[in-house]
Every structure is written in C-alpha cells, then in structure tokens.
C-alpha positions in Angstrom: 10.2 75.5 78.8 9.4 73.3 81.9 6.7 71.4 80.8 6.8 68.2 79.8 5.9 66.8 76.0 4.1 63.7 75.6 6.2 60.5 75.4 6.4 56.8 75.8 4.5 54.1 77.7 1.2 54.9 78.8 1.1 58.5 77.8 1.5 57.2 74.0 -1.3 54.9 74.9 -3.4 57.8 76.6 -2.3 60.1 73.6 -3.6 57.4 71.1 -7.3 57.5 73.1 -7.9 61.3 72.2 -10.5 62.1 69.3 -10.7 64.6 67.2 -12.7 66.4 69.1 -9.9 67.9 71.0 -8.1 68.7 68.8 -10.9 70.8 67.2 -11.3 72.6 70.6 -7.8 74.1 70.4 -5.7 70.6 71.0 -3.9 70.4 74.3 -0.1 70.1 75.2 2.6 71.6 73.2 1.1 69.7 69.9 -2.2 70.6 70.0 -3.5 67.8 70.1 -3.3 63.6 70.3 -1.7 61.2 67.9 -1.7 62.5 64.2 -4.0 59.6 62.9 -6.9 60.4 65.5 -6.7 64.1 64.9 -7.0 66.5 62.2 -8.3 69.9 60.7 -11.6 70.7 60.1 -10.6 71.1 57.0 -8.7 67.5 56.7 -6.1 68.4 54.0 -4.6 65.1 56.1 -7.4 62.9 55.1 -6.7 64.0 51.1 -2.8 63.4 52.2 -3.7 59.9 53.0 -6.0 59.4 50.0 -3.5 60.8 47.6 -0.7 58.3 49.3 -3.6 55.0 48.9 -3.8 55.9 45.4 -0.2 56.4 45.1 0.8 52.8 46.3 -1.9 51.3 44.2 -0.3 52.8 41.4 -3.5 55.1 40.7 -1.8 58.2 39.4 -4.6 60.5 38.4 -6.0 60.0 41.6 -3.2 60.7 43.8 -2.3 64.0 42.0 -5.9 65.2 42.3 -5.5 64.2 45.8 -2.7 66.0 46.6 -3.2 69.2 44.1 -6.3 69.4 46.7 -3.9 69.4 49.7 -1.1 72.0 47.8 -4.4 74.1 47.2 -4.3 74.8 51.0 -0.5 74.3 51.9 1.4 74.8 49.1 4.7 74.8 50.6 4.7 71.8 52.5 7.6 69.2 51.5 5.9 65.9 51.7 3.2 66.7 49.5 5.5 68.4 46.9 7.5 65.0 47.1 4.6 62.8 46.9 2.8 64.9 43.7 6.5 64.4 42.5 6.0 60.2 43.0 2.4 60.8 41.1 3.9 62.1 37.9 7.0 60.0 37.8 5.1 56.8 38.3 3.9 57.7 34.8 7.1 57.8 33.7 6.5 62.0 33.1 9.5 63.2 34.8 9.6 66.8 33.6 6.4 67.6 35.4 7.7 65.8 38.3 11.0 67.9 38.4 9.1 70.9 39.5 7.7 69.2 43.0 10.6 67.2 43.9 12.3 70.3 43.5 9.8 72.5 45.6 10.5 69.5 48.1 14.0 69.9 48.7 13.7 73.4 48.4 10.8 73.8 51.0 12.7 71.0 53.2 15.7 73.4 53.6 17.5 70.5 51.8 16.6 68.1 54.6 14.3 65.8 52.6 17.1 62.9 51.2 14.2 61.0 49.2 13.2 64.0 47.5 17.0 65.1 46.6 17.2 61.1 45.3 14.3 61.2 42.7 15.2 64.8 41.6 18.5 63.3 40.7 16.9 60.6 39.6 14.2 62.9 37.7 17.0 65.1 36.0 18.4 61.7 34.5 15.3 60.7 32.9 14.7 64.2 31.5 17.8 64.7 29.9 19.6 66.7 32.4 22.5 65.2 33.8 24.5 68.6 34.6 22.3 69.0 37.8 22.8 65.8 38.9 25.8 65.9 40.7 24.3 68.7 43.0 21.9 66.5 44.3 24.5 63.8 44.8 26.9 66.0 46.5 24.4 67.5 48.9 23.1 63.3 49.9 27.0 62.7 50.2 27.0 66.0 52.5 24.4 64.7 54.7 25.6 61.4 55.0 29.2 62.7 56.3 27.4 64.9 59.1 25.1 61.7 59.6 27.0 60.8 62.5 26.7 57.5 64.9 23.2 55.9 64.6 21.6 58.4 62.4 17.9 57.7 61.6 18.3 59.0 58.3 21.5 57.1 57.2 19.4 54.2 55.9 17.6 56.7 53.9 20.5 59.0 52.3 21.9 55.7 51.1 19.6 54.7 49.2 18.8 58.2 48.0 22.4 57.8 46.6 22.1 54.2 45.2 18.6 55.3 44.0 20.9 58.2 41.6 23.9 56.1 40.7 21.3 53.6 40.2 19.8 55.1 37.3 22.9 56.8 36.0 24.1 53.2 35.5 20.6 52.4 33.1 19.3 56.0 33.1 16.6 54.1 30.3 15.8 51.2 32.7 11.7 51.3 33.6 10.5 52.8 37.1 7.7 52.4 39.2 7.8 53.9 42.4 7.7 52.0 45.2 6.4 53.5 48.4 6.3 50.6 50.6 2.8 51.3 52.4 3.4 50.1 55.9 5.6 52.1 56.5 3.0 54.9 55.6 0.4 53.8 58.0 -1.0 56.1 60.3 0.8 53.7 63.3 4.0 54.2 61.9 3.1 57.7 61.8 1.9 58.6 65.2 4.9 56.1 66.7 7.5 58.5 64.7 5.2 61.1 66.0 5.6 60.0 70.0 9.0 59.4 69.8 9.8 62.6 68.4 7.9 64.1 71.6 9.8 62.2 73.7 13.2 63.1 72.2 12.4 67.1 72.6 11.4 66.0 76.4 15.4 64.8 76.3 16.4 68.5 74.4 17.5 66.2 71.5 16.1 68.6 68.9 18.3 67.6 65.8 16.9 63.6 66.2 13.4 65.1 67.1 13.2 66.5 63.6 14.5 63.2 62.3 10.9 61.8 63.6 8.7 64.6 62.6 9.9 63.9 58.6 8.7 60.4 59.1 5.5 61.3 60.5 5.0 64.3 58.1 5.3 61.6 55.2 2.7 59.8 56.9 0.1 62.6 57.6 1.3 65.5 55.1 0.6 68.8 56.8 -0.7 68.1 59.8 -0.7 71.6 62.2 0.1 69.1 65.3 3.2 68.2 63.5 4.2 71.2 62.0 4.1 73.2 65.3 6.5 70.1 66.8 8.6 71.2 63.7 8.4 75.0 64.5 9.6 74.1 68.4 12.2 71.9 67.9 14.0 74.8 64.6 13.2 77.5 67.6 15.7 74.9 70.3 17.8 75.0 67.5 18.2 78.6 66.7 16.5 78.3 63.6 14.3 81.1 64.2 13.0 82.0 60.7 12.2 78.1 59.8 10.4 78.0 63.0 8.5 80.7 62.1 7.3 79.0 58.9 6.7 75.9 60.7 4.0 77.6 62.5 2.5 79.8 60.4 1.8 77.0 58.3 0.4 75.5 61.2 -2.1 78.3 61.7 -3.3 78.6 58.1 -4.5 75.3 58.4 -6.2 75.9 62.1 -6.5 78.9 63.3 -7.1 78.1 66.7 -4.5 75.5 67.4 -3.7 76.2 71.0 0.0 75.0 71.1 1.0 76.8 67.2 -1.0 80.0 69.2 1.5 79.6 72.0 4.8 78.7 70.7 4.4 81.7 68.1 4.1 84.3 71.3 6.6 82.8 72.6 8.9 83.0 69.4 7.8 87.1 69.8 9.0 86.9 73.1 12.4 85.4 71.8 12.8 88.1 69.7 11.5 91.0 71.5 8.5 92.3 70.1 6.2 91.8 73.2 3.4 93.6 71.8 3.1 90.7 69.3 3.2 88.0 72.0 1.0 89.8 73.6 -1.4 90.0 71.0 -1.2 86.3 70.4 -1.9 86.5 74.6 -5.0 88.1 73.9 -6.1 85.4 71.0 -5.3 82.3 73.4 -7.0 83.7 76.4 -10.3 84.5 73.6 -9.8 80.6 73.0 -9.0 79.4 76.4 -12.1 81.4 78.1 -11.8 79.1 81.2 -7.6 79.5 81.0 -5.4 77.1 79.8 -1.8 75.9 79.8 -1.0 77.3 76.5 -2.2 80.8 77.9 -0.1 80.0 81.5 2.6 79.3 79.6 3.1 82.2 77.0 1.9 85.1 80.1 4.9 83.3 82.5 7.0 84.1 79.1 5.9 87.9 78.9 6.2 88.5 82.2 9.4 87.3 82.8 10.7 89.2 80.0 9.3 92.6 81.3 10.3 91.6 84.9 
C-alpha cells in the first residue's frame, strides 16, 4: 500500500475543512472521508451516537437508551454503543439489564474494550454475581502485562481494575457514571482520529487501533472509522476481524469508496479475485470519472494475476 493516509499538521487542518458532502459522494482517501465530526451517513446513526452520549452525561437515562437502541437498530454489533446502552442502564442503578451490553461490548470488542470489561465486573458485583468477576479482572490484568512501554491504554486498564476492586471493596456503595464529556467531544474524536491515520502512515498498526477506540467512543459507528479499523486488523493478520470491520462499514454506506476498496483488496489477500473484481466493478459504477480507490484495488488485481 503506497499511498499515503492523512496525518498531522496541515493535512489535519485540510481534513477538518471537508463537509459532509464528500463523504456522501463516496469519501476520499483510505477513510472515506474527512474528520469524523464533519462527516457522516446519510443515515446519521453518529448523530443519535452523540445524542445518546449528551443525554448520557446529563444523566438523562431514558433518553440515551432510546438514543442508542436507535443506533443498535442499524449496527447492532458495534462495541461502543453496546458499552454506552450498558452506562444508560447502570446509571439507574439497573445492572442486570446492563450486564447484557457490557457484555456484547467486550464480546464484540474481541476483548479489547478495558472500560467495558471494568463495569461488567463491576455490573456482575452489583447483580449478585461475583463468580464471573475474576474473569474480567484477569483478562484487564492480561492486558495490562502486554501493555508495554507508553501504552495509550495503560491509563485506562488501571482504572478499569481499580474501578472492580473498587466496588468489591463496597459492592453496596452508590454509582453514577461518570463519562467525563470533553473527552467525548467530537475534537477529541477527530484528533484520536488523525493521529491514528498518521500512526498506520508509520505501519504502527497495534497503536493505530489504540486511537480508533477513542474516536469510536466519540462517534459510535462511524463507516470512516470502522474501515480504519478493518485496515489496520488486515496489517495485522487479523483477517476475519477486518472483514467485520468493513462489512459493518458498508451496511451503514453502501458506497463508501475506501470500505469498497480495502474489501477487494482483502479478496485479493485471500485469493478469490472474482470477488475483488466484483467489488472493481462496484467502485468503477461509483467512481464514473475514476478514482484512487478504483486505481488502487485494479493495481492489486493485476499484480496478483501478473
């Protein structure tokens, strides 16, 4: 893959500066698009993302789980919204119904999600269930110890752990979740965002992912983001995860141009050409005056059959 992905300085600016108006014409670059917070799906499960997180910090929690049972309507398997319908029911102190989303989180995060493993500890506590705690423990410990150097998620498995011991220690003490909205802002989102595209310019695919959680916590299933996702699992070998990655991607646009090409190219990885060629066929339908993405995946093909 020679090209490069967009990153720092004034391509971030530049990136910031597209609407979503190109986005809805198929995107552009490996993403598909500009930053997270200027572009979205037509059908913006993003926008209810948002809402649902608004609603969450103000403590609303009717209206964040009708917020985000609108988004799992649409993308059902996607982590951060199973976490944060989790949040909605727990801030009610109604941790059994939680149970069920923090568990589809870790579950649908392959395990990598270290808030949602902390409040489904956490969760199991308050419901009476201590023997699964220690699974939950054990896997944060886990992550922690392969959490080498300067980690970006070190912060976060820690107090994933304190938040379990925590409530082991006063498993009746009150809790209110505590999001910290800020941190949740669409800036903080599209700079996790950037800097994730510039660590897959450097091949740093592990760290890369590290970023894309925090900006898919921002935006919630975001097709720019999950088709990051889906490239960087695909560096990494992880060929089936990638494959999820961005066929969630394309249930929520169709016509993303970089999901379109990174899934040929994942047929071409594989060998089934008539498959990449058929997604070929579908990017030059939505690239009639060419495009990169199109370029890009027929360079692919043809070195393969060459």
């Amino acid at each position: 893959m020679n090209r490069q992905l967009i990153s720092g300085g004034i391509a971030a600016m530049m990136s910031l500066l597209i609407t979503t108006a190109a986005l809805a014409a198929g995107g552009g670059g490996d993403g598909g698009g500009g930053a997270p917070s200027v572009s979205a799906p037509s059908i913006d499960p993003v926008k209810r993302y948002q809402e649902g997180v608004t609603a969450l910090d103000a403590s609303q929690w009717q209206a964040a789980r009708s917020a985000f049972s609108d988004v799992l309507k649409v993308a059902g398997t996607d982590a951060p919204t199973n976490f944060m319908m989790g949040m909605a029911w727990a801030g009610e102190g109604k941790f059994k119904e939680s149970r069920r989303y923090f568990e589809n989180a870790v579950r649908y995060s392959k395990g990598e999600l270290a808030q949602a493993r902390g409040w489904l500890g956490r969760a199991y506590i308050k419901s009476g269930d201590n023997g699964k705690v220690a699974e939950q423990k054990d896997a944060l410990v886990k992550m922690k110890s392969q959490c080498a150097g300067s980690c970006k998620d070190a912060a976060v498995i820690d107090e994933a752990i304190k938040r379990i011991d925590d409530t082991l220690a006063n498993p009746t003490a009150a809790i209110a979740p505590a999001l910290g909205l800020p941190a949740l802002a669409p800036a903080a989102g599209d700079a996790a965002y950037l800097a994730a595209s510039g660590l897959i310019n450097q091949g740093r695919y592990g760290e890369a992912l590290q970023s894309l959680r925090e900006a898919a916590l921002v935006f919630g299933p975001h097709p720019d983001i999950l088709t990051y996702q889906g490239f960087a699992n695909r560096k990494l070998g992880n060929l089936t995860v990638a494959l999820e990655f961005y066929s969630a991607a394309l249930k929520l646009q169709p016509q993303h141009r970089g999901a379109n090409e990174y899934l040929g190219e994942y047929y071409v990885e594989i060998g089934d050409l008539a498959r990449a060629k058929a997604q070929l066929a579908k990017l030059e339908t939505l690239c009639r005056f060419g495009c990169e993405e199109a370029y890009e995946l027929r360079r692919w093909i043809e070195g393969r059959q060459s």
